[in-house]
C-alpha positions as CSV (number, residue, x, y, z in Angstrom):
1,X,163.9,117.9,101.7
2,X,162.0,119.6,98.8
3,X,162.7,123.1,98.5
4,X,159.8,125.4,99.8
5,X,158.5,128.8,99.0
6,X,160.9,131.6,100.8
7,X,159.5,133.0,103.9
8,X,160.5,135.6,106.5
9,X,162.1,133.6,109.6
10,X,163.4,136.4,111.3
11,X,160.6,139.8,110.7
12,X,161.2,140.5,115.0
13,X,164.7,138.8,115.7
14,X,168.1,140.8,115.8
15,X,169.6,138.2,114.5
16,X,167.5,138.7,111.3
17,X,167.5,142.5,110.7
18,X,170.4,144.5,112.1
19,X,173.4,142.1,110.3
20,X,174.8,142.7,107.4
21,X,173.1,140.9,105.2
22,X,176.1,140.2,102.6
23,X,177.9,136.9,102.7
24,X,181.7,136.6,102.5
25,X,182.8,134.9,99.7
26,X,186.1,132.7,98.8
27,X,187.0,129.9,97.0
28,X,189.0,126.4,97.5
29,X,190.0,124.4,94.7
30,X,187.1,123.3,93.1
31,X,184.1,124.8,95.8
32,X,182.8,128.4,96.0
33,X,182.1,129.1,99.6
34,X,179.6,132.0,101.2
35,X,179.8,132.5,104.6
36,X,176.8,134.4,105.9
37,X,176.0,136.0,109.2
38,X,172.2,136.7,109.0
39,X,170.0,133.6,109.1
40,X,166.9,135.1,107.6
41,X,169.1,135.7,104.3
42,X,170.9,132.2,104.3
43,X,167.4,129.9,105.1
44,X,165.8,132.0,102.5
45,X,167.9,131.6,100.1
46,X,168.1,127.7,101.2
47,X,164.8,127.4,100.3
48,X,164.7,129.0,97.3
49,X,167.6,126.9,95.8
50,X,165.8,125.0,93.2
51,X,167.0,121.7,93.2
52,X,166.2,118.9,96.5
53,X,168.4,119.1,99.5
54,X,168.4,116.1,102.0
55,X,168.6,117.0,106.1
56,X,167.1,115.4,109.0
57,X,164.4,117.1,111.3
58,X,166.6,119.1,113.2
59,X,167.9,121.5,110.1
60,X,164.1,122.7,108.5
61,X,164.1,125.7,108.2
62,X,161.6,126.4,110.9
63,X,163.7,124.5,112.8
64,X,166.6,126.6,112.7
65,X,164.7,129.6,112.6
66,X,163.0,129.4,115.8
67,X,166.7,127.9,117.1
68,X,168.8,130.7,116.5
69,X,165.7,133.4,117.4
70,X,165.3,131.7,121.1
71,X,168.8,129.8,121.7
72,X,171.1,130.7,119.0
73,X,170.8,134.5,119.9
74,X,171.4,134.2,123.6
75,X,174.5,132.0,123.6
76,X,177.1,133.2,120.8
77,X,177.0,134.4,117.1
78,X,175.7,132.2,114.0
79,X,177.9,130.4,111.2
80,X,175.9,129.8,107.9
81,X,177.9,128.3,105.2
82,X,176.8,127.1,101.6
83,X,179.2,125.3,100.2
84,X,178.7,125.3,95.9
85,X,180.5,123.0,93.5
86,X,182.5,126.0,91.3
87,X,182.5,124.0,87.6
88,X,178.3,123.2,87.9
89,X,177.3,126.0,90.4
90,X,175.4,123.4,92.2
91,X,175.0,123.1,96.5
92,X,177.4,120.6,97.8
93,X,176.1,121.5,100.9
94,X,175.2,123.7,103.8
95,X,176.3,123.8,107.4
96,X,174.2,125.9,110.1
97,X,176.7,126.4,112.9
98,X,177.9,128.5,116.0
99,X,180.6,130.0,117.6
100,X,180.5,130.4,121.5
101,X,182.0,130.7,124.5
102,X,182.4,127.2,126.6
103,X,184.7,127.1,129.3
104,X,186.7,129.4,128.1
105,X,186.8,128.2,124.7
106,X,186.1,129.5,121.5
107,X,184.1,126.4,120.4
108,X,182.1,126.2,116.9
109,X,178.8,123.3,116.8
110,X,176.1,122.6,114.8
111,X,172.9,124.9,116.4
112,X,172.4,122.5,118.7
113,X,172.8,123.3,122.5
114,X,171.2,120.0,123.8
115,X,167.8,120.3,122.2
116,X,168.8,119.1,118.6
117,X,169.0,115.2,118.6
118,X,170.8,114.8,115.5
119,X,174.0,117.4,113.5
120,X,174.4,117.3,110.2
121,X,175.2,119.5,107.3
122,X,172.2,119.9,104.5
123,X,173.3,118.2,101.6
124,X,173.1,119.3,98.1
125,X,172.8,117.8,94.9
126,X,176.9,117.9,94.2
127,X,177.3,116.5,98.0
128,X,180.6,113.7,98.2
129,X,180.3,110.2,99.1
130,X,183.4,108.7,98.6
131,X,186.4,109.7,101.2
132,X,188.3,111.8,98.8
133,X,186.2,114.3,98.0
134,X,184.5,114.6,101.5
135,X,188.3,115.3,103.0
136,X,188.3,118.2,100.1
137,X,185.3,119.7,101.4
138,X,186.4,119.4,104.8
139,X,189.7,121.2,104.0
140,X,187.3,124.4,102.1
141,X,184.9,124.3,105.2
142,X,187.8,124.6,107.6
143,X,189.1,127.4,105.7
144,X,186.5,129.4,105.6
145,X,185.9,128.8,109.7
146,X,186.7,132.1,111.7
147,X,189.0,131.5,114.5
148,X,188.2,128.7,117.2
149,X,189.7,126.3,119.9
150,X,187.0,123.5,119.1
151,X,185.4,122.4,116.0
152,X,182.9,120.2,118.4
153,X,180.0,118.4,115.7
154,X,178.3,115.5,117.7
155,X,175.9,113.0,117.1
156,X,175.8,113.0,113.0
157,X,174.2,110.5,111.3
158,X,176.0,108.5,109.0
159,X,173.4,109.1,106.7
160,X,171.1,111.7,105.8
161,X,167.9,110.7,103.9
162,X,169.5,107.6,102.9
163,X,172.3,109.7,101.2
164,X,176.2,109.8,102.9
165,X,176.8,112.4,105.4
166,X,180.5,113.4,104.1
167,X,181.5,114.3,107.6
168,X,181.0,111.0,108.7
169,X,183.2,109.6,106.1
170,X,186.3,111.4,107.8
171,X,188.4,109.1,109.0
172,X,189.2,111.7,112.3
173,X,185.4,110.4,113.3
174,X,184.7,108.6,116.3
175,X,181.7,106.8,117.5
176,X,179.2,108.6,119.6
177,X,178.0,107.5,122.9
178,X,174.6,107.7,121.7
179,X,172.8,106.1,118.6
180,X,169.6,106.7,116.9
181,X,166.6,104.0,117.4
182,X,164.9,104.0,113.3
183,X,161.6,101.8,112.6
184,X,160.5,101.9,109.0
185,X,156.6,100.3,108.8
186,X,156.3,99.6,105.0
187,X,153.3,97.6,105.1
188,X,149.9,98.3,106.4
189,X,149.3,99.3,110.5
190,X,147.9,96.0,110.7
191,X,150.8,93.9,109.1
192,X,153.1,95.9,111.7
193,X,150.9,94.6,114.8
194,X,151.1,91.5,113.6
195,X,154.9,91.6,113.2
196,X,155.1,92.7,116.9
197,X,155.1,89.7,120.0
198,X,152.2,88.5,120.4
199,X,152.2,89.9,125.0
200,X,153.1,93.1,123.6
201,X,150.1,93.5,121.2
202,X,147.6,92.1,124.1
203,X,149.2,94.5,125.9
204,X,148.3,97.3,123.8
205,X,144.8,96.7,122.9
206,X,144.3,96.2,126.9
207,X,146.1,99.6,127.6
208,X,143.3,101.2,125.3
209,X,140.7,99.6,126.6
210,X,141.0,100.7,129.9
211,X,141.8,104.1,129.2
212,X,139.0,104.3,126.4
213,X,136.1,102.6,129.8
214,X,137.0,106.4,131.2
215,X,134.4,108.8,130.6
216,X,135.7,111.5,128.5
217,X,138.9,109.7,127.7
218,X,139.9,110.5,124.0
219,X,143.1,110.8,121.7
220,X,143.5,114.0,120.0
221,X,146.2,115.4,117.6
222,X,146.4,119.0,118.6
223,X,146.1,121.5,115.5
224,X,144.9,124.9,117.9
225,X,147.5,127.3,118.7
226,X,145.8,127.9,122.2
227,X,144.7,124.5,122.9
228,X,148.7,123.9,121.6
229,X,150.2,125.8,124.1
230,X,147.8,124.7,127.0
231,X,148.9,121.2,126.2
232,X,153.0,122.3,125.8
233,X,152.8,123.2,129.1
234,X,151.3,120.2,130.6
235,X,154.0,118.3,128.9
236,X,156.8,120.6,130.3
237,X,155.1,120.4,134.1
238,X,154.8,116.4,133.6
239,X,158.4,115.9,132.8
240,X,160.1,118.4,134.9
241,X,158.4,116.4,137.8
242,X,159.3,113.3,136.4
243,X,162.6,114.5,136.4
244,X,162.8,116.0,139.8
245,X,160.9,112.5,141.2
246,X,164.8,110.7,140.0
247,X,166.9,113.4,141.3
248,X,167.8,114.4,137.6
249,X,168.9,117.8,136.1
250,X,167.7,118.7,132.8
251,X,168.6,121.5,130.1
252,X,164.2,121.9,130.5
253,X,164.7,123.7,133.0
254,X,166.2,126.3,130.9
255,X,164.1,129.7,130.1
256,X,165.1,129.8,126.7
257,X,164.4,126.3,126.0
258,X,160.9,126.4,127.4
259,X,160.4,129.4,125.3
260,X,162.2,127.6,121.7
261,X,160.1,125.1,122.2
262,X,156.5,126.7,122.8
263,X,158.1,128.9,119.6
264,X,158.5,125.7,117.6
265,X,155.2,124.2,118.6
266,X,153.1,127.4,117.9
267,X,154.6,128.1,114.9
268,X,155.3,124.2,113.5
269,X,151.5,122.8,113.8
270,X,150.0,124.7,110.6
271,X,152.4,123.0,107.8
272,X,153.3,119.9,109.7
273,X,156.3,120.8,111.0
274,X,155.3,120.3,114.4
275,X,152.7,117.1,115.3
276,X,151.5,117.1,119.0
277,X,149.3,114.6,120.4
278,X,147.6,113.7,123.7
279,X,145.5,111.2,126.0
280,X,143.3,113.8,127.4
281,X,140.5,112.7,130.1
282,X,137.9,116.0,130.2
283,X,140.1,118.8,130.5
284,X,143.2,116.8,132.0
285,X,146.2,115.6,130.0
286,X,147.1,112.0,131.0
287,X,149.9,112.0,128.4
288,X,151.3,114.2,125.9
289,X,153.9,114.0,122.7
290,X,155.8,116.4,120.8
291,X,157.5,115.2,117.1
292,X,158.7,116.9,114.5
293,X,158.5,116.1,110.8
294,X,160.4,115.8,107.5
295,X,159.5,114.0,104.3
296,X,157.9,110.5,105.4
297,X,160.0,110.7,108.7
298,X,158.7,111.8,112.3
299,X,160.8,112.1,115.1
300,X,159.5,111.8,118.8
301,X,161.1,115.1,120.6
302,X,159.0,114.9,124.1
303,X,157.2,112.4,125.9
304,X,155.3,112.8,129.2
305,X,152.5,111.5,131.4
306,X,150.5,112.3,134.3
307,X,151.4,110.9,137.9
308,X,147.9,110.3,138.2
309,X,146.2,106.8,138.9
310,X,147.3,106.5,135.0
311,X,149.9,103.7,135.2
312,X,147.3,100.7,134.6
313,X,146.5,101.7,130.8
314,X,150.4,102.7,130.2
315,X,150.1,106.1,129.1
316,X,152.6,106.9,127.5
317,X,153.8,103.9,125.2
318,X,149.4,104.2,123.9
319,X,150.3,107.3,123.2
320,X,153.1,106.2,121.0
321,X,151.5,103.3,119.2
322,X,148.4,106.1,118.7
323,X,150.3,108.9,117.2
324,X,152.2,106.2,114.9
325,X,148.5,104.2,113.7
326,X,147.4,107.9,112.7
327,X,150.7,109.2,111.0
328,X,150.9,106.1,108.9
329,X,147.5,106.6,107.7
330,X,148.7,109.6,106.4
331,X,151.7,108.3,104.8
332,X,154.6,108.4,107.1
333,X,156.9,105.6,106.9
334,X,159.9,106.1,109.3
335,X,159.5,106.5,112.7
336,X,162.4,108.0,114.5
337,X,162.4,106.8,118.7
338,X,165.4,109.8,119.2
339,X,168.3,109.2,121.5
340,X,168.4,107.0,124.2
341,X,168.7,103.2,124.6
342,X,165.5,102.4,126.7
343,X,163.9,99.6,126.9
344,X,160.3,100.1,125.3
345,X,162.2,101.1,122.5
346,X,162.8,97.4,121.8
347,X,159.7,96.1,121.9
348,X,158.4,98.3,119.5
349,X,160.9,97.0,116.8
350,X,162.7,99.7,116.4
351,X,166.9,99.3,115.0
352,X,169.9,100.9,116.3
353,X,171.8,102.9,113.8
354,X,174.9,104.4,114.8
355,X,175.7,108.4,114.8
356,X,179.4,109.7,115.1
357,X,181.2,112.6,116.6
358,X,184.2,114.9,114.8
359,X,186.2,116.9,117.1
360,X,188.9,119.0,116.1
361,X,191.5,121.2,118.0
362,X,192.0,124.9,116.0
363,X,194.4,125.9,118.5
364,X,196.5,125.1,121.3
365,X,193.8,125.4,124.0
366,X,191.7,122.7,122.2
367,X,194.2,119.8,122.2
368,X,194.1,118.6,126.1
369,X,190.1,118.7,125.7
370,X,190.8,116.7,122.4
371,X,192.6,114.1,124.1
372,X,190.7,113.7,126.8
373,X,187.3,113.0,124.5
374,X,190.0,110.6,122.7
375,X,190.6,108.8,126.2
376,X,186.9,108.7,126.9
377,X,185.9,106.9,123.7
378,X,188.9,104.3,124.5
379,X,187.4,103.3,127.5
380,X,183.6,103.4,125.7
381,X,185.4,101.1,123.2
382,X,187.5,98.8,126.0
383,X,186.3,95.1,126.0
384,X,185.3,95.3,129.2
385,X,182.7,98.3,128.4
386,X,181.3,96.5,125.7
387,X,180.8,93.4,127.1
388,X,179.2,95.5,130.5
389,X,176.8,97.2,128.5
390,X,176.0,94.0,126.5
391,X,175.3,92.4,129.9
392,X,173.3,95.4,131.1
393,X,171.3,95.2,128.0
394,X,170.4,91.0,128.8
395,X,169.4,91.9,131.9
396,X,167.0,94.2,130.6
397,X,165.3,91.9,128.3
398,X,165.0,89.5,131.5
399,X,163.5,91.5,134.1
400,X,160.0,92.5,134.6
401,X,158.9,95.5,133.4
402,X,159.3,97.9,135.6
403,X,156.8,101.4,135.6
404,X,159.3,103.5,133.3
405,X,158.6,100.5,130.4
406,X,154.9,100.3,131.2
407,X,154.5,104.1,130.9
């Protein structure tokens, strides 16, 4: 990501005005480490570092701003880290962490708490790719760490902006339970259609036209603050009642989720950051999507729809193919489907990359939960799970599609 213009993240937050605002400083063989407890100072100066840093959606700065001002803040104490290459004083790379309290833990993550999709460090210009030197930044990270039971960082990427995440070249890694699901469109809209199967695309144009014969009926990226947050809470009453309707619980039912996420909307729509659209009939929102944006790469966050008389037009994969015919007008490229293996996912021609976990015991207390996460990927890995989920997936493909696909 291209550095930006420094900005105030934190003017009302704690977090961002009564910390000191000096880093501590050390050094490990050939890094210069600052670790910094106020996240105003370290985004700021983030930004203001003059050459290009790569990181996903999940570690903009208005990202992390709005993360540690709603969630960060409520559930333990922030670890910034910069991480500078001593002989060119140039970022190798930044990590924006935290240390909490979980099950009686002392556990450090990436600023996460279920609503980040991917973890990652930022990576600089001087960032490792080979093994070698990511172990040696790995040792200087670990070292300047205060005290924990858990170094927990799930769901990296293997790569960042096409770069090597050094973390995931540790060979302590493991494979996550979840992957990403990436489609890059490098042609034209049309030449993507056309690359889709030919019942899906008939599909498609007969989901708009039905929804388009409705008086009123339009598609709308929302760019009004008010209208924003009118539409943000459809969304959240749509998918809370989805999610009641399957007996599910779901971190959305959180206070200080709802409120990081009307935060990030709000304050994301201006500069891009944020992109919400809708299917709105009148006043009534049939459907509605939250993504968030970096470079030539958006990222679907939220998806709901109405459980109106809706289903016939398909809501909420029109909503998808919408939003994506508009973004790529305007230049994005990659299209990021999240988490989560469904099966719409698929038919949109999206590919699975992989994303890893590192977990690491700092004391005593961390090693049974370490080797019980070790156990649990052994059985992910076991023949038999592979060749279950392989079936699972088959059977997918095979049956008809049932009003989850459709919608």
């Amino acid at each position: 990501m291209k550095s930006l213009q420094a900005t105030s993240h934190f003017s009302e937050s704690p977090l961002g005005t009564n910390q000191d605002k000096s880093p501590r400083s050390s050094t490990t063989g050939p890094f210069s480490i600052r670790v910094f407890s106020n996240v105003e100072v370290f985004l700021d100066r983030l930004d203001t570092y003059p050459q290009q840093t790569s990181r996903t959606a999940f570690q903009t700065s208005h990202w992390l701003s709005t993360w540690y001002r709603t969630i960060g803040n409520k559930i333990g104490e922030p670890i910034l880290i910069d991480v500078f290459d001593r002989r060119s004083d140039t970022l190798v790379a930044a990590l924006a962490l935290i240390r909490r309290i979980d099950r009686g833990l002392r556990v450090i993550e990436f600023a996460d708490d279920g609503v980040s999709d991917y973890n990652c460090p930022i990576l600089g210009a001087a960032s490792p790719s080979i093994f070698a030197e990511s172990r040696a930044l790995w040792v200087a990270i670990r070292s300047a760490l205060p005290p924990a039971d858990l170094l927990r960082f799930t769901k990296m990427p293997a790569h960042v902006a096409g770069r090597p995440n050094p973390l995931a070249l540790l060979g302590s890694t493991r494979a996550s339970r979840l992957n990403s699901n990436i489609l890059a469109i490098d042609n034209g809209w049309t030449e993507y259609l056309k690359s889709l199967e030919r019942k899906f695309r008939k599909e498609l144009g007969r989901s708009w036209r039905v929804f388009a014969n409705h008086p009123g009926a339009v598609f709308k990226c929302i760019d009004n603050p008010a209208e924003a947050t009118r539409v943000l809470e459809a969304l959240e009453q749509q998918q809370i009642a989805h999610l009641q309707e399957r007996g599910k619980l779901h971190i959305l039912d959180n206070p200080r989720v709802a409120q990081f996420y009307r935060s990030l909307t709000v304050g994301g729509l201006a500069d891009g950051n944020v992109i919400l659209t809708a299917l709105q009939c009148g006043d009534d929102v049939v459907a509605a999507l939250l993504g968030v944006t970096t470079e030539q790469t958006y990222v679907m966050v939220r998806i709901s729809r109405s459980t109106g008389n809706w289903s016939n037009c398909s809501p909420g994969r029109l909503l998808i193919v919408k939003t994506m015919e508009m973004l790529r007008a305007r230049g994005y490229r990659h299209f990021d489907f999240s988490i989560g293996n469904y099966a719409y996912k698929r038919r949109f021609g999206v590919q699975p990359r992989p994303l890893v976990d590192l977990l690491v015991a700092g004391s005593a207390l961390g090693v049974p939960v370490l080797a019980l996460e070790y156990v649990k990927h052994l059985v992910r890995s076991s023949p038999a799970q592979v060749i279950a989920r392989q079936f699972k997936l088959h059977f997918q493909r095979l049956r008809p599609i049932g009003q989850s696909e459709r919608d």
